[in-house]
N, CA and C atoms as a LAMMPS dump frame, in Angstrom:
ITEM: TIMESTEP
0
ITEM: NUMBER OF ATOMS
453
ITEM: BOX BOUNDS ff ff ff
-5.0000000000000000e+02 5.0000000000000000e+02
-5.0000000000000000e+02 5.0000000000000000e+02
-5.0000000000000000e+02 5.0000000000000000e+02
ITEM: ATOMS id mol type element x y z
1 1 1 N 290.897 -12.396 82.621
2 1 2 C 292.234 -12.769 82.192
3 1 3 C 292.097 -13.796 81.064
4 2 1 N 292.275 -13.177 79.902
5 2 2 C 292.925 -14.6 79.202
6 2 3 C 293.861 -15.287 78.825
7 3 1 N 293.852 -15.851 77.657
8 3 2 C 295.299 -16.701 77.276
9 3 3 C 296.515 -15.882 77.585
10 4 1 N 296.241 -14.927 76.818
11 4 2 C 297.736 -13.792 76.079
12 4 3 C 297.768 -13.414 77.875
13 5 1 N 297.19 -13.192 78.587
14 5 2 C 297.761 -12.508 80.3
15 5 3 C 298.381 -13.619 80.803
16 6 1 N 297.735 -14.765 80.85
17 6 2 C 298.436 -16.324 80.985
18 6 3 C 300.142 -15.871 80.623
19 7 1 N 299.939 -16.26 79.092
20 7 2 C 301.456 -16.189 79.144
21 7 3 C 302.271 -15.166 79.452
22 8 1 N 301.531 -13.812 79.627
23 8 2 C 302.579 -12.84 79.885
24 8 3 C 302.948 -12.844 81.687
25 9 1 N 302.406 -13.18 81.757
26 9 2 C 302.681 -13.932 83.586
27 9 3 C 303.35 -14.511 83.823
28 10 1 N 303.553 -15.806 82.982
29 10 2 C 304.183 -16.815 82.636
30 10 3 C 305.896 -16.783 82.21
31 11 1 N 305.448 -15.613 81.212
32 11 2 C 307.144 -14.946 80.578
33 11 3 C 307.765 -14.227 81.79
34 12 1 N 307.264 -13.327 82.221
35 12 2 C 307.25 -12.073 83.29
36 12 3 C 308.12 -13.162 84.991
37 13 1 N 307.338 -14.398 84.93
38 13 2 C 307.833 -15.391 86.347
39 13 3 C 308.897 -15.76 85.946
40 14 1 N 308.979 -16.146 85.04
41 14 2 C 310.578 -16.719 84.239
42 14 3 C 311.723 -15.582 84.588
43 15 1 N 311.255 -14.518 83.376
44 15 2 C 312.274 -13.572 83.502
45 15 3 C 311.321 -12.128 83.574
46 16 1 N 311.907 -11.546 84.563
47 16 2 C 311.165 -10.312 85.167
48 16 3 C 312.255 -9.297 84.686
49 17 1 N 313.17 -9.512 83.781
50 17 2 C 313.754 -8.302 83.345
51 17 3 C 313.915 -8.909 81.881
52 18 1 N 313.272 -9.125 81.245
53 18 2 C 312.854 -9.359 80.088
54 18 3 C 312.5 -7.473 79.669
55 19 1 N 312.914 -7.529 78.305
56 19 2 C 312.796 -6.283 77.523
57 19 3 C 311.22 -5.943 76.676
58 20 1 N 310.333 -5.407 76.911
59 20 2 C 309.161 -4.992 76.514
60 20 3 C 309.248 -5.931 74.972
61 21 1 N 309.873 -5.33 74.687
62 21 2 C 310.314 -5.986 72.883
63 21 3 C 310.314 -7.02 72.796
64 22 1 N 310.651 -7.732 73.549
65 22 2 C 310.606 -9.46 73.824
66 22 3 C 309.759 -10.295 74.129
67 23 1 N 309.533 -9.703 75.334
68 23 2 C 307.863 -10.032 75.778
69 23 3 C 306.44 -9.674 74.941
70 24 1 N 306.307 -8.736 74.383
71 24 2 C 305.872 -8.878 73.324
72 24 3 C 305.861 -9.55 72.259
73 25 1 N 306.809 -9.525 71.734
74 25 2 C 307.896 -11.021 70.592
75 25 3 C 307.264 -12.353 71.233
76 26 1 N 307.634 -12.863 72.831
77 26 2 C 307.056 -14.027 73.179
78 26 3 C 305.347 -14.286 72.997
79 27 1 N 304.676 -12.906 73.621
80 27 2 C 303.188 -13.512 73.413
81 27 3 C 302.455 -12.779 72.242
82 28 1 N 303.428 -12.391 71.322
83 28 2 C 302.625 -12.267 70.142
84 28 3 C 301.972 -11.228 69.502
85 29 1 N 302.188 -9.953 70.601
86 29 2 C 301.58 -9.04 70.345
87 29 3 C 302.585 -7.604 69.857
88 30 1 N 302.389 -6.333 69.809
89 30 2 C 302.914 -5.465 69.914
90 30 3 C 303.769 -5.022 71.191
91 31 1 N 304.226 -3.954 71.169
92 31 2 C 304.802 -3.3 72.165
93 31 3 C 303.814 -2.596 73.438
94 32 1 N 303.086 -2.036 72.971
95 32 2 C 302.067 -0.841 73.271
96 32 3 C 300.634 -1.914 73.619
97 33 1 N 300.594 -2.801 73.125
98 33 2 C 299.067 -3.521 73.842
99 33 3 C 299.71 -4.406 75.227
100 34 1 N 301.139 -4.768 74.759
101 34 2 C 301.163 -5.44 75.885
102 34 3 C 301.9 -4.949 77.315
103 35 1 N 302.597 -3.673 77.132
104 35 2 C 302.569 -2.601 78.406
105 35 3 C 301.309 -2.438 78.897
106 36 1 N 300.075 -2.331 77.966
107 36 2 C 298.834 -1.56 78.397
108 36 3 C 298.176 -3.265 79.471
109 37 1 N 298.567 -4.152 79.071
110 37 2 C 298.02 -5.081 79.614
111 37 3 C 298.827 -5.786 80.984
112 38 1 N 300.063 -5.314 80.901
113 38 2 C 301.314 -5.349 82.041
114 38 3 C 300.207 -4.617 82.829
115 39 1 N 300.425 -3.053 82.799
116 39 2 C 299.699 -2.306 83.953
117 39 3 C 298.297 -2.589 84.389
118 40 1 N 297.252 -3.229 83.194
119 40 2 C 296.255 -3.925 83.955
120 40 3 C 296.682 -4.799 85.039
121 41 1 N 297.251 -5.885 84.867
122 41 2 C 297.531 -6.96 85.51
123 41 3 C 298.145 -6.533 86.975
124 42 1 N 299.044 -5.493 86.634
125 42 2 C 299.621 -5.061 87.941
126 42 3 C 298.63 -4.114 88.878
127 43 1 N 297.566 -3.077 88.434
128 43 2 C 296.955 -2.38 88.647
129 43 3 C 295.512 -3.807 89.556
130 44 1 N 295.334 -4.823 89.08
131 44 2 C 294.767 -5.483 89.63
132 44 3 C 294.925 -6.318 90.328
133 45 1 N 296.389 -6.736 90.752
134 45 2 C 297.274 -7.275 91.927
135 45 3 C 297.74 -8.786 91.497
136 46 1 N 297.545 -9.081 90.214
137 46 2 C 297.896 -10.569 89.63
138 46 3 C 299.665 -10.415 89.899
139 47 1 N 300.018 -9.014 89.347
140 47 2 C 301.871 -8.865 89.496
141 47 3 C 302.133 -7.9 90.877
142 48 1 N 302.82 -8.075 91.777
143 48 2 C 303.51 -7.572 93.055
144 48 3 C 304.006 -6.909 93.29
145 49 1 N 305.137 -7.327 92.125
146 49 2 C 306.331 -6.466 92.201
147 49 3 C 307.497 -7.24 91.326
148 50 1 N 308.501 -6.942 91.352
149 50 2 C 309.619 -7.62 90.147
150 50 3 C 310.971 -7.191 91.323
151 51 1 N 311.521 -8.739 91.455
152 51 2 C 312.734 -9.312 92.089
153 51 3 C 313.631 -10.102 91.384
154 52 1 N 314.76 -10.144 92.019
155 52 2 C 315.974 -11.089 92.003
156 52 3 C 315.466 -12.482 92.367
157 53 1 N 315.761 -13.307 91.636
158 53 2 C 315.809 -14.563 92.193
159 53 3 C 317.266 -14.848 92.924
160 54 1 N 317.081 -14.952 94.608
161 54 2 C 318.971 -14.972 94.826
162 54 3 C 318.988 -16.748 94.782
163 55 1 N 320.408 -16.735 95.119
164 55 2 C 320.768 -18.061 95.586
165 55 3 C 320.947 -18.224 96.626
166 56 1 N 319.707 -18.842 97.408
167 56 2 C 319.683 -19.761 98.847
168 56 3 C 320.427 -19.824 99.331
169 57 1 N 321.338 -21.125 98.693
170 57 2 C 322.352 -21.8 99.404
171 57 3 C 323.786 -20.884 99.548
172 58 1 N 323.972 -19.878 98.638
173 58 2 C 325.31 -19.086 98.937
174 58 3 C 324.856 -18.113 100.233
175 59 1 N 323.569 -17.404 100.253
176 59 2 C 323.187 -16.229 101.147
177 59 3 C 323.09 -17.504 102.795
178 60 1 N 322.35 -18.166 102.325
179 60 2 C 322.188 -18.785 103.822
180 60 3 C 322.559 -20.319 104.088
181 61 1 N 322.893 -20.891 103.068
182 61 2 C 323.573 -22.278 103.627
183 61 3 C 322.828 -23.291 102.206
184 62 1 N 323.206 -24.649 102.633
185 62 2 C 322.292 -25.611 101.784
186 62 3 C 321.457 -26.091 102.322
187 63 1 N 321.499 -26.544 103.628
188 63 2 C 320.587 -27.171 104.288
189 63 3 C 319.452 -26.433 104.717
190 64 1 N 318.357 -27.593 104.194
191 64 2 C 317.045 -26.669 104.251
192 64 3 C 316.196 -27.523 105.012
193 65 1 N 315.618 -27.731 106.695
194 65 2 C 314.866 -28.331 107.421
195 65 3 C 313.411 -27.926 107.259
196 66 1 N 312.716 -28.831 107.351
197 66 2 C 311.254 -28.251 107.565
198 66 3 C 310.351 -28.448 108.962
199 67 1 N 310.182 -27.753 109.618
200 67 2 C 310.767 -27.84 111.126
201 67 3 C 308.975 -27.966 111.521
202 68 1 N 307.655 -28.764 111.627
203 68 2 C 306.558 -28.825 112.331
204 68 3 C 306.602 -28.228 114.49
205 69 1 N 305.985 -26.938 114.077
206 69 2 C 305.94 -26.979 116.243
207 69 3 C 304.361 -26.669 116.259
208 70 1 N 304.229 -27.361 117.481
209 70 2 C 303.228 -27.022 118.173
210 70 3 C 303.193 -26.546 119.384
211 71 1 N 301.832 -26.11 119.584
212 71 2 C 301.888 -24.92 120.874
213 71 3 C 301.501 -25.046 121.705
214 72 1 N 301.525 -24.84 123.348
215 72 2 C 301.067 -25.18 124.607
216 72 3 C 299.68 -24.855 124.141
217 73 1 N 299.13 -23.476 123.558
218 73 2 C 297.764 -23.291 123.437
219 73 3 C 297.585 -22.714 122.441
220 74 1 N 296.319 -22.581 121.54
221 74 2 C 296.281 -22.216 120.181
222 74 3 C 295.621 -20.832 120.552
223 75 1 N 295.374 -19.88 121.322
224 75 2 C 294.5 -19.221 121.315
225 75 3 C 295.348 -17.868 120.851
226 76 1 N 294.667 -16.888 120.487
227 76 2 C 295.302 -15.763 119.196
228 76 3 C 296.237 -15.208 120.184
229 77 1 N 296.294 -14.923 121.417
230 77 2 C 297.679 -14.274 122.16
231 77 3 C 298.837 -15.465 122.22
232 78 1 N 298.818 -16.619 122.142
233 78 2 C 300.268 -17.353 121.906
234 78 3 C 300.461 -17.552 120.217
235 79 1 N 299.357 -17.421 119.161
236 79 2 C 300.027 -17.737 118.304
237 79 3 C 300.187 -16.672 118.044
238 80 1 N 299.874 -15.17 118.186
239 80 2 C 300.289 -13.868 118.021
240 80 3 C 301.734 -13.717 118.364
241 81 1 N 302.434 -14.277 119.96
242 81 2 C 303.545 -14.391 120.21
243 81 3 C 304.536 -14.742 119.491
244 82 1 N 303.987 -16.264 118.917
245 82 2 C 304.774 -16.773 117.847
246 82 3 C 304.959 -16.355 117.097
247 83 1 N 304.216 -15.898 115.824
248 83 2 C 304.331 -15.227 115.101
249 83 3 C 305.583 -14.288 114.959
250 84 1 N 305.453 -13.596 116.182
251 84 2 C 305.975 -11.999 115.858
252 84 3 C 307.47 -12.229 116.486
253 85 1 N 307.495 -13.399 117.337
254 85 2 C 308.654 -14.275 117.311
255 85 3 C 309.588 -14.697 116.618
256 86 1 N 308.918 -15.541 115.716
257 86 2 C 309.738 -16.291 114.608
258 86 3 C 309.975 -15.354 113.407
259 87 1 N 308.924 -14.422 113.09
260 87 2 C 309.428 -13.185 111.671
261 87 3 C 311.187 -12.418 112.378
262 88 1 N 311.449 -12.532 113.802
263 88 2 C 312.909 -12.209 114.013
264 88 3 C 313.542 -12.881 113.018
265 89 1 N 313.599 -14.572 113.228
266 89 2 C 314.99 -15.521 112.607
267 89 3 C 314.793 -15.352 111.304
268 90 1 N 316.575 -14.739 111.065
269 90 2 C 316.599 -14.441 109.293
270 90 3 C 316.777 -16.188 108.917
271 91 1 N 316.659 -17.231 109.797
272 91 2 C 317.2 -18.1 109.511
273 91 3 C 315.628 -19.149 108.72
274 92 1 N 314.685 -18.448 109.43
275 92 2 C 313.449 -18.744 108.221
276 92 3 C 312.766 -18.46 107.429
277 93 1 N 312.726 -19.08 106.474
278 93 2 C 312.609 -18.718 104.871
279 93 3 C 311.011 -18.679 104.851
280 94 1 N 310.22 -20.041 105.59
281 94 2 C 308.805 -19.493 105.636
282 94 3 C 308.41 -20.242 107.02
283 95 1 N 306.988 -19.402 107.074
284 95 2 C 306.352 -19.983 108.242
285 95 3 C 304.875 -19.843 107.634
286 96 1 N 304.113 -21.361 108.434
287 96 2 C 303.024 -21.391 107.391
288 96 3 C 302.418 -21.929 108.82
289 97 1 N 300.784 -21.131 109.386
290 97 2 C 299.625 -21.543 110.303
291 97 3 C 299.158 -22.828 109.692
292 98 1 N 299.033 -23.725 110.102
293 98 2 C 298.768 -25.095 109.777
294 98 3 C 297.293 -25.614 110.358
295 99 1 N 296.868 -26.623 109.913
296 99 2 C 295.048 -27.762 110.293
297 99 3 C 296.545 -29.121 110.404
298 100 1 N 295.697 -29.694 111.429
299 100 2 C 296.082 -30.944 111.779
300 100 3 C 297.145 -31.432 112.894
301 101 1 N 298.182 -32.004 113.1
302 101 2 C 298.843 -32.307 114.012
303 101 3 C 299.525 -31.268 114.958
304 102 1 N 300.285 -30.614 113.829
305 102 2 C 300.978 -29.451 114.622
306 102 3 C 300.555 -27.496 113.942
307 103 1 N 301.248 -26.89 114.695
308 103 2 C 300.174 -25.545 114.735
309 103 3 C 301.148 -25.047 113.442
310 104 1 N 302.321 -25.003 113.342
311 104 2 C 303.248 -24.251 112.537
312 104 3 C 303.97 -25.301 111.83
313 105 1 N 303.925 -24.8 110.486
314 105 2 C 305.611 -25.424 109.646
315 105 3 C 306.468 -24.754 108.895
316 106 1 N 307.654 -25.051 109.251
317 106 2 C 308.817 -23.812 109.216
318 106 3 C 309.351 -23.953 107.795
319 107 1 N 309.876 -23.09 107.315
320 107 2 C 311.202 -23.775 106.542
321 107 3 C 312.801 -23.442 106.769
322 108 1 N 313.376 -23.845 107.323
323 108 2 C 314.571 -22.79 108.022
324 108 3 C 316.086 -23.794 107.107
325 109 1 N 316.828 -22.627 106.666
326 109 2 C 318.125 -22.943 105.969
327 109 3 C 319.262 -22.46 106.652
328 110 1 N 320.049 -22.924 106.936
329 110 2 C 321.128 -22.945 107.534
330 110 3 C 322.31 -23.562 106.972
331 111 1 N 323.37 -23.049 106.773
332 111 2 C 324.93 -23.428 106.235
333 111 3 C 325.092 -24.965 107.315
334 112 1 N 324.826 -25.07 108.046
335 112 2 C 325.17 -26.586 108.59
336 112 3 C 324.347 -27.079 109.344
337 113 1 N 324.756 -28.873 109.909
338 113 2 C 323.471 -29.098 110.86
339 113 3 C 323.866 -28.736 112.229
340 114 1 N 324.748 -28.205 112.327
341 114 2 C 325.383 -27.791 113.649
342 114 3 C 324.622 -26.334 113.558
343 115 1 N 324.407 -25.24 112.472
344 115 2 C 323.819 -24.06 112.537
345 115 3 C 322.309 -24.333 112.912
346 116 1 N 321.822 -25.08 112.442
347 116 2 C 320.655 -25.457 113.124
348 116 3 C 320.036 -25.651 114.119
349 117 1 N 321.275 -26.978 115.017
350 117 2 C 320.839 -26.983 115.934
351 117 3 C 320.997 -25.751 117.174
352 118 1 N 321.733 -24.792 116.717
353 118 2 C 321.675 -23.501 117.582
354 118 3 C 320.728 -22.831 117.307
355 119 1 N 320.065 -22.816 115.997
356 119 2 C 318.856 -22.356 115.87
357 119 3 C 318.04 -22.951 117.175
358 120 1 N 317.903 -24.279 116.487
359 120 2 C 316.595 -25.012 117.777
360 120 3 C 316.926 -24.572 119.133
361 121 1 N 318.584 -24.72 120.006
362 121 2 C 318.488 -24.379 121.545
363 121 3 C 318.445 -22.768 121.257
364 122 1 N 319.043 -22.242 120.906
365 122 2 C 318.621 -20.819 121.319
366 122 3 C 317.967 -19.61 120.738
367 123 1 N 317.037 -20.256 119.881
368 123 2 C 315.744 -19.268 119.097
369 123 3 C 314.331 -19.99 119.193
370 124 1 N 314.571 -21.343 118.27
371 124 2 C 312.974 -22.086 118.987
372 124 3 C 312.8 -22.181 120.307
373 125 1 N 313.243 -22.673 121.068
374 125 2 C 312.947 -23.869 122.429
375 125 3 C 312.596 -22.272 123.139
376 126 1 N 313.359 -20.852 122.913
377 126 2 C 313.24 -19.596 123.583
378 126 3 C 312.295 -18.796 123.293
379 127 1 N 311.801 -19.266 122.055
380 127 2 C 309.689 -18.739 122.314
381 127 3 C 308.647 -19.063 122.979
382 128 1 N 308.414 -18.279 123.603
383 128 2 C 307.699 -18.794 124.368
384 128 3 C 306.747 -19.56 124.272
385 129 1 N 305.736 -20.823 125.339
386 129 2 C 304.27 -21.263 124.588
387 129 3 C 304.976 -22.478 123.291
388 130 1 N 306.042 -22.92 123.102
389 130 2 C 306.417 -24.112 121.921
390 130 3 C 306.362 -25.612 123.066
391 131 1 N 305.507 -26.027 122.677
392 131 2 C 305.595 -27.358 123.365
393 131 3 C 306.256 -28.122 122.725
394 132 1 N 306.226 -28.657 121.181
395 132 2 C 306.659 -29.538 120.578
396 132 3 C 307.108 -29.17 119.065
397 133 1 N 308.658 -30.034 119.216
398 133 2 C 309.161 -29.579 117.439
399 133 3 C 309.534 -30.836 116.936
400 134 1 N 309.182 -30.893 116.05
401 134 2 C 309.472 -31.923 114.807
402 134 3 C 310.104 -31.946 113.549
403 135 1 N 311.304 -32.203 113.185
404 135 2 C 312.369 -31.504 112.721
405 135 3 C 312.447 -32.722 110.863
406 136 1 N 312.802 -32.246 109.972
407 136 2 C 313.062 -33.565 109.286
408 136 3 C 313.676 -32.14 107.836
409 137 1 N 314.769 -32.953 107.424
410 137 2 C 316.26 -32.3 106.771
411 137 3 C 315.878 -32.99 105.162
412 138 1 N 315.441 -31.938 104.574
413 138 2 C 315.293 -32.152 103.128
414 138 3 C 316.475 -32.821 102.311
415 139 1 N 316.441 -33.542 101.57
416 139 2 C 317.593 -34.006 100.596
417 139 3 C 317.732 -33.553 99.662
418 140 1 N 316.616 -33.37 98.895
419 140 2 C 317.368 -32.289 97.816
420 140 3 C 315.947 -31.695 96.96
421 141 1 N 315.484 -30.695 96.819
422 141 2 C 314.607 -30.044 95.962
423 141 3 C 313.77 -30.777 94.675
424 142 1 N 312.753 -31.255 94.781
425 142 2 C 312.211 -32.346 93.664
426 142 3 C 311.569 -30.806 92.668
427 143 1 N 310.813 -29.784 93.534
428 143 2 C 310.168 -28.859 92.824
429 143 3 C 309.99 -27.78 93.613
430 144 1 N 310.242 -26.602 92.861
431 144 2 C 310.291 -25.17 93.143
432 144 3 C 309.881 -24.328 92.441
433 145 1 N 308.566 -24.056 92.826
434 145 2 C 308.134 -23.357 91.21
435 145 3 C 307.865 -21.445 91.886
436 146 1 N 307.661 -20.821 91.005
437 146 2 C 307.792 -19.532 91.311
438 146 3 C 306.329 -18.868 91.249
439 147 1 N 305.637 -19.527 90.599
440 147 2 C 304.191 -19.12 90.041
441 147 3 C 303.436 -20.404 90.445
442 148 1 N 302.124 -20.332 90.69
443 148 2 C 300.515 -21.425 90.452
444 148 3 C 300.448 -21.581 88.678
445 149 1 N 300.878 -20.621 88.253
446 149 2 C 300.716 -20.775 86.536
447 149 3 C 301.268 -22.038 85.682
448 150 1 N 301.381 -22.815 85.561
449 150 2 C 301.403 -23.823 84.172
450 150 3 C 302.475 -23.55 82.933
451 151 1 N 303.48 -23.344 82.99
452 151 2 C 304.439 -23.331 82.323
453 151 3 C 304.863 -24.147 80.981
């Protein structure tokens, strides 16, 4: 990968319905070298796929908690449970296997803190194997980036 894939990555994270003509125009090249270098990139798994960026807060609320649980036991049949548990709630945005204090950290958005806390009594506390949750309510987004790339 070099520079010119850099930025066409770069253009492509920004705006994914950007016009061939443009994107080209941005990194400098033709039409035809830089399709041919689109389908490298995609053909080698650097690009995914091409989405909507929605809006969060209209589809699922503003409030965005980042919810730490840990588990009666770490061994692959309870965090398997979990797992296949928590991919139910449309109400979380991510779930990330964790090193250190606690086993999981959530990110769950919800239209209020009252939607939440029905999250916690009747979706967390009802998986099975959750010993402990640790809850703490974001204030407001410092950074959100869409790419590892350098903009």
């Amino acid at each position: 990968m070099d520079r010119i894939d850099v930025k066409i990555l770069q253009v492509l994270a920004r705006d994914g319905r950007i016009s061939w003509r443009e994107l080209a125009e941005e990194v400098g090249l033709s039409s035809t070298p830089v399709l041919r270098r689109v389908k490298v990139l995609e053909d080698e798994g650097y690009i995914q796929g091409y989405s909507a960026t929605l809006n969060e807060a209209k589809l699922a609320g503003p409030l965005s908690v980042l919810v730490s649980v840990s588990l009666e036991k770490q061994d692959a049949d309870a965090l398997g449970r979990f797992e296949t548990q928590i991919k139910l709630a449309p109400q979380v945005m991510s779930c990330f296997l964790m090193t250190g204090d606690y086993d999981y950290q959530l990110r769950v958005v919800t239209p209020t803190i009252e939607a939440f806390q029905a999250f916690l009594t009747n979706t967390l506390a009802h998986i099975p194997g959750v010993a402990h949750v640790k809850s703490s309510v974001a204030l407001k987004a410092v950074l959100l980036r869409q790419s590892p790339l350098v903009s």
